[in-house]
C-alpha positions as CSV (number, residue, x, y, z in Angstrom):
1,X,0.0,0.0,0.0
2,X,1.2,3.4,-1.1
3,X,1.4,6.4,1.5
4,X,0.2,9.4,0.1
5,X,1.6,12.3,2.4
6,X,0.5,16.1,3.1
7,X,4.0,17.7,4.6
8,X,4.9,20.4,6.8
9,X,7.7,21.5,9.1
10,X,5.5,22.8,12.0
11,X,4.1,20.0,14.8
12,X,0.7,22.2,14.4
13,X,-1.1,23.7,12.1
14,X,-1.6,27.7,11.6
15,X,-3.6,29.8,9.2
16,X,-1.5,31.1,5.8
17,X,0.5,27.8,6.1
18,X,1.1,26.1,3.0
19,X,0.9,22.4,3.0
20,X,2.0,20.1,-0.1
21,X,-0.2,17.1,-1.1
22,X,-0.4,14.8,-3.5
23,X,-2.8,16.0,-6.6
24,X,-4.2,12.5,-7.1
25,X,-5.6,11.8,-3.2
26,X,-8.2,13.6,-1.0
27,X,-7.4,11.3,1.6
28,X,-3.9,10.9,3.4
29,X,-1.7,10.9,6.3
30,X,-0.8,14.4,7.3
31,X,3.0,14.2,8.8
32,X,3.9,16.8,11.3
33,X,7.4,18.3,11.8
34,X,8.2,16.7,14.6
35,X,7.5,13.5,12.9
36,X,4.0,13.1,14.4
37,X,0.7,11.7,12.4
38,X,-2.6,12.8,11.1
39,X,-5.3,11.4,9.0
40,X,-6.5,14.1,6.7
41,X,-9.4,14.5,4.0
42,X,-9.7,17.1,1.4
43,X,-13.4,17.6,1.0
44,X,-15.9,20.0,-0.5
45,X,-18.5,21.8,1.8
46,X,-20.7,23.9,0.0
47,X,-18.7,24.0,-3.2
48,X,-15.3,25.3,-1.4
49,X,-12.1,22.9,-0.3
50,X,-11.9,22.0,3.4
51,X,-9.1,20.4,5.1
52,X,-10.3,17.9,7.6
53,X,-7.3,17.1,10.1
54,X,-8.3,13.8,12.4
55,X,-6.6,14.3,16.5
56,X,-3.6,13.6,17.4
57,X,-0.8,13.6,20.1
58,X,2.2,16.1,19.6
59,X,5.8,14.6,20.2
60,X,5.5,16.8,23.6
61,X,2.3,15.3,24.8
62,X,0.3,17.5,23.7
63,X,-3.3,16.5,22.2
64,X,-4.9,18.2,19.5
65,X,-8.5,17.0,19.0
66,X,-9.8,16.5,15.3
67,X,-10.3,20.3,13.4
68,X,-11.9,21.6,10.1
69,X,-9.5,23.9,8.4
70,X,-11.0,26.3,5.7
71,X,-8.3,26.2,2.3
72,X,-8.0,29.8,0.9
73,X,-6.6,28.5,-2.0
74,X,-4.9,25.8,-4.1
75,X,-1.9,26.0,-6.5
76,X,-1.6,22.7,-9.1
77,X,2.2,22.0,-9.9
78,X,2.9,19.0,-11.7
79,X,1.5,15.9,-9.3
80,X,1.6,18.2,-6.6
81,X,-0.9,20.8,-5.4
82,X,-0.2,23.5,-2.3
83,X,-3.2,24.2,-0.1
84,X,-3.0,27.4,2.3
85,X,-4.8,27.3,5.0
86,X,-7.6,29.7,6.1
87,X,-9.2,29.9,9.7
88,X,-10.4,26.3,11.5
89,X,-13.7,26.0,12.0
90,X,-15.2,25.8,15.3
């Protein structure tokens, strides 16, 4: 089974980061800088992209419980396509 990743050098999530996924797959492990792990799911809610990020324990501890990140906009290049992040949704 192939891994399709999302990648980013922060061990959370911020609004204006850019993350790098796979163009192919809405569905896929998100990997954290500090190596940690996250199911995530690009969907569409209402006609607009939406990052859904599943919880998950920092390399400190720390738990971050599941969050709905709006995606203020995508960039295709090549097999890739970068996704910045808007504000999470409560």
């Amino acid at each position: 089974m192939n891994v399709h990743l999302f990648q980013t050098s922060s061990p959370r999530l911020a609004s204006g980061m850019i993350l790098d996924a796979p163009l192919d797959y809405d569905d896929f492990i998100l990997q954290f800088g500090d190596e940690t792990e996250a199911r995530a799911e690009l969907v569409l809610f209402g006609g607009r992209p939406l990052l859904v990020v599943g919880g998950y324990m920092t390399m400190d501890g720390t738990v971050v419980d599941e969050c709905r990140w709006t995606v203020s906009e995508v960039t295709v290049r090549g097999d890739r396509r970068m996704l910045r992040l808007g504000q999470p949704l409560e």
